[in-house]
mmCIF file of the C-alpha atoms, coordinates in Angstrom:
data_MODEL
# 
_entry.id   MODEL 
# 
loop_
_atom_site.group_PDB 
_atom_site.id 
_atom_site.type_symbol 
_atom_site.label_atom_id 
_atom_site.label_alt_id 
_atom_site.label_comp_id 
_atom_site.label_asym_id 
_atom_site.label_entity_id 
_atom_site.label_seq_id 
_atom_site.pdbx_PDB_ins_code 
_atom_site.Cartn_x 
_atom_site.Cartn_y 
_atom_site.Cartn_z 
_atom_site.occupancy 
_atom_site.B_iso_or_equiv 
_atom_site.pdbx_formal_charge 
_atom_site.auth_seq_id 
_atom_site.auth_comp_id 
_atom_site.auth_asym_id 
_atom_site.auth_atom_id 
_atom_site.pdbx_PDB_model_num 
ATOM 1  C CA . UNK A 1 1  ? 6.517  -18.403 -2.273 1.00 0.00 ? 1  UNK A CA 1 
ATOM 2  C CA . UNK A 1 2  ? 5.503  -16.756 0.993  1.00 0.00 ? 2  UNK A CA 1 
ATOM 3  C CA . UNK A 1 3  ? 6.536  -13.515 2.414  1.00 0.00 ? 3  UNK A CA 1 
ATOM 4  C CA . UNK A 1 4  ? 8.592  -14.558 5.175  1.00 0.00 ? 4  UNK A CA 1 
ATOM 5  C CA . UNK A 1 5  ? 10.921 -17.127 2.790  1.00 0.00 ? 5  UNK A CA 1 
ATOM 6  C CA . UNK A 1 6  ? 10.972 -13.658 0.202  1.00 0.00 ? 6  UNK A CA 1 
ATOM 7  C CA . UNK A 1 7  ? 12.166 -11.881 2.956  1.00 0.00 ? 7  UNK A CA 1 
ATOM 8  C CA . UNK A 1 8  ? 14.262 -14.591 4.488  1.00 0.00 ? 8  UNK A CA 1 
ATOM 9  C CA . UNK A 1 9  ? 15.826 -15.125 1.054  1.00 0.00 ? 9  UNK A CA 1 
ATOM 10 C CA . UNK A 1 10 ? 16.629 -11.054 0.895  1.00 0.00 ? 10 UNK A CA 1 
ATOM 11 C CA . UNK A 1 11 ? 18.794 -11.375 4.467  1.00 0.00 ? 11 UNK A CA 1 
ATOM 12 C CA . UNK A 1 12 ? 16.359 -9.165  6.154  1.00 0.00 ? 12 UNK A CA 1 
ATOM 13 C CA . UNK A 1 13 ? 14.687 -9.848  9.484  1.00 0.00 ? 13 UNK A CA 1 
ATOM 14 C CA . UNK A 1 14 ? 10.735 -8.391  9.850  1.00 0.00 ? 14 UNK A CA 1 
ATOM 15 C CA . UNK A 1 15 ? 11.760 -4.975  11.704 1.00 0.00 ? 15 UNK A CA 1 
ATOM 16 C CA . UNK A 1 16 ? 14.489 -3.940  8.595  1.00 0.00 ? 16 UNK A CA 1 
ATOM 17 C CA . UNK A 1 17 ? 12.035 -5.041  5.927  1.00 0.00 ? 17 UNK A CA 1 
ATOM 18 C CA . UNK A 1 18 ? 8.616  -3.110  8.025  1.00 0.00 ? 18 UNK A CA 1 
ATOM 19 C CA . UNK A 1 19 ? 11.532 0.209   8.398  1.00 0.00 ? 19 UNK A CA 1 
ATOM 20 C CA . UNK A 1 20 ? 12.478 0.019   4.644  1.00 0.00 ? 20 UNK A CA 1 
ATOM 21 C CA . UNK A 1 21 ? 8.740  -0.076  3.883  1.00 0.00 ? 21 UNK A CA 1 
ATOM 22 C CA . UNK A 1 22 ? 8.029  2.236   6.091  1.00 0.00 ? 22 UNK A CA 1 
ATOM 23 C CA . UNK A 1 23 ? 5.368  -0.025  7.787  1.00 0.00 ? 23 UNK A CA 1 
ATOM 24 C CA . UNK A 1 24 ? 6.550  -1.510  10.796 1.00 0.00 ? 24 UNK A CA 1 
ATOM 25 C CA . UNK A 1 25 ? 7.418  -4.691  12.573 1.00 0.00 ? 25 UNK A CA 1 
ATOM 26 C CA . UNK A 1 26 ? 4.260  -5.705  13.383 1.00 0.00 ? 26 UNK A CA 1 
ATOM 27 C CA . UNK A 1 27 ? 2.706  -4.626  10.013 1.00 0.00 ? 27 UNK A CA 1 
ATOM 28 C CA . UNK A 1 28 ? 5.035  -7.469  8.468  1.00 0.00 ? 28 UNK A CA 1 
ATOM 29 C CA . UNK A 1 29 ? 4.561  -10.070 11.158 1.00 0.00 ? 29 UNK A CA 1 
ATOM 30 C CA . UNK A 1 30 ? 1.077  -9.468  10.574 1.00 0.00 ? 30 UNK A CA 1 
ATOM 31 C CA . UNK A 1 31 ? 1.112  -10.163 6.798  1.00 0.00 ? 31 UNK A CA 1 
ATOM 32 C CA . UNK A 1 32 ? 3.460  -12.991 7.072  1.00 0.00 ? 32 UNK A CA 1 
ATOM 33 C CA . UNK A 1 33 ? 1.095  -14.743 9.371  1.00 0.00 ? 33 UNK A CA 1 
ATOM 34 C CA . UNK A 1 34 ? -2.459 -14.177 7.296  1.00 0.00 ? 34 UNK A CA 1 
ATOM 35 C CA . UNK A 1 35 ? -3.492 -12.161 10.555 1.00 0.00 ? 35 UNK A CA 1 
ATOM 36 C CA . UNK A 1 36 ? -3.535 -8.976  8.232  1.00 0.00 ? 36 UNK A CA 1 
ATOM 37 C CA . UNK A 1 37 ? -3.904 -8.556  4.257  1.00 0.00 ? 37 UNK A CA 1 
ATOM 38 C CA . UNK A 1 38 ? -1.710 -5.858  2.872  1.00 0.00 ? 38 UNK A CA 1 
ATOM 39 C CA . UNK A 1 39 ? -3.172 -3.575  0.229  1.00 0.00 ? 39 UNK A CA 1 
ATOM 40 C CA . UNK A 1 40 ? -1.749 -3.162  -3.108 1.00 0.00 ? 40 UNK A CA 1 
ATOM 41 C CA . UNK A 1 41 ? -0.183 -0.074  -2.402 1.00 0.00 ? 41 UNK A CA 1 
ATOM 42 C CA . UNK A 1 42 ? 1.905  -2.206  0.511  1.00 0.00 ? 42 UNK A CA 1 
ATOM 43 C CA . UNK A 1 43 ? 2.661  -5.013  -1.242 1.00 0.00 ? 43 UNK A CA 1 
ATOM 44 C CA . UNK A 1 44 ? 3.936  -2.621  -4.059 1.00 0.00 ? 44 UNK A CA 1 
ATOM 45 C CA . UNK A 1 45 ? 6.510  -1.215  -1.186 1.00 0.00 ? 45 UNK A CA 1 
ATOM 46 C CA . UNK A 1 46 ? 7.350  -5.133  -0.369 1.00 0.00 ? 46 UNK A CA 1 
ATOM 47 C CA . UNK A 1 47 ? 7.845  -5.776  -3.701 1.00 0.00 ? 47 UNK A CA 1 
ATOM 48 C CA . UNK A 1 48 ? 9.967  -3.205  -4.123 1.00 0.00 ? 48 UNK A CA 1 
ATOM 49 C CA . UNK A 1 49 ? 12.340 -3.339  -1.350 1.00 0.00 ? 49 UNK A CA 1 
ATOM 50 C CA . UNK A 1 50 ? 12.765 -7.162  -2.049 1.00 0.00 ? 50 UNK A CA 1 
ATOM 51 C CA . UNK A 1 51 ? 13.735 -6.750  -5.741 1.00 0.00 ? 51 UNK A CA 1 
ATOM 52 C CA . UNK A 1 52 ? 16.347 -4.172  -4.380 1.00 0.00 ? 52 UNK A CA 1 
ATOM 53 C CA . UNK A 1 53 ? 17.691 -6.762  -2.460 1.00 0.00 ? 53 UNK A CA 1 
ATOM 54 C CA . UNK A 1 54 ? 17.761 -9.021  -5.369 1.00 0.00 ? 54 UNK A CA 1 
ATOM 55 C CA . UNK A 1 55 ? 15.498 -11.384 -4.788 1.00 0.00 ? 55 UNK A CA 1 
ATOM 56 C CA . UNK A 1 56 ? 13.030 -11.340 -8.449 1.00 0.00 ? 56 UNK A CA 1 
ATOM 57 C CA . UNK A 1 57 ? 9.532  -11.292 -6.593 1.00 0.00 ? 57 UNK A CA 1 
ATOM 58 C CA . UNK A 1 58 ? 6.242  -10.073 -8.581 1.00 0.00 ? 58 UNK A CA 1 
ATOM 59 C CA . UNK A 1 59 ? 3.138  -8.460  -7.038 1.00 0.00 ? 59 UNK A CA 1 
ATOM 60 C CA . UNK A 1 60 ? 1.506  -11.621 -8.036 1.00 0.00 ? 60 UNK A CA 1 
ATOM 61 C CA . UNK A 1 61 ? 4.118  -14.157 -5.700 1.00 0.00 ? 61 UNK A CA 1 
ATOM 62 C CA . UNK A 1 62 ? 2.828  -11.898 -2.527 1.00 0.00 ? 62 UNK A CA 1 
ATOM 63 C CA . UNK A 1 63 ? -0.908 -11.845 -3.321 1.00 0.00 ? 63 UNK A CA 1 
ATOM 64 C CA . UNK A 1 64 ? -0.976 -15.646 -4.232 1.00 0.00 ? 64 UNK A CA 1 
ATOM 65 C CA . UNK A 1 65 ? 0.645  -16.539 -0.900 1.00 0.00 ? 65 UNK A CA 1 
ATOM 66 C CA . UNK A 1 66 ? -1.912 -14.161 0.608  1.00 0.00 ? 66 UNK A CA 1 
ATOM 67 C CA . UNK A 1 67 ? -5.002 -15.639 -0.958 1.00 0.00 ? 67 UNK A CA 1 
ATOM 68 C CA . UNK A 1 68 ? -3.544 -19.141 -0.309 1.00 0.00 ? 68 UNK A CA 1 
ATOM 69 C CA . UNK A 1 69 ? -3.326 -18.180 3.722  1.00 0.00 ? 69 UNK A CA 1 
ATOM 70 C CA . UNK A 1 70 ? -7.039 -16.848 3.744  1.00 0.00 ? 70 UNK A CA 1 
ATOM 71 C CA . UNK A 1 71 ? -8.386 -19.633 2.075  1.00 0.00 ? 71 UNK A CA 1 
# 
């Protein structure tokens, strides 16, 4: 599933989800778009704040939609 349905799904818009990750608007535009590639450490903070929110999202559902964007 990609990012911005995850976060979509959660009720959030990009500038709550980048402040409750502590990364930013843009950060999260960025990722959502393939323009950027979050490390591990990010998508761990994603992850995180998503599964509060009660959507059930993995590390793996993030870097999938990632390496499906680059390719």
């Amino acid at each position: 599933m990609k990012l911005k349905e995850l976060r979509e799904k959660a009720c959030l818009t990009q500038t709550e989800l980048g402040k409750a990750t502590g990364l930013g608007q843009t950060a999260i535009s960025n990722y959502e778009s393939g323009y950027r590639t979050p490390d591990l450490n990010k998508v761990g903070r994603i992850v995180a704040v998503l599964r509060a929110k009660g959507v059930p999202v993995t590390l793996e559902d993030i870097f999938s939609d990632l390496a499906d964007q680059a390719a």
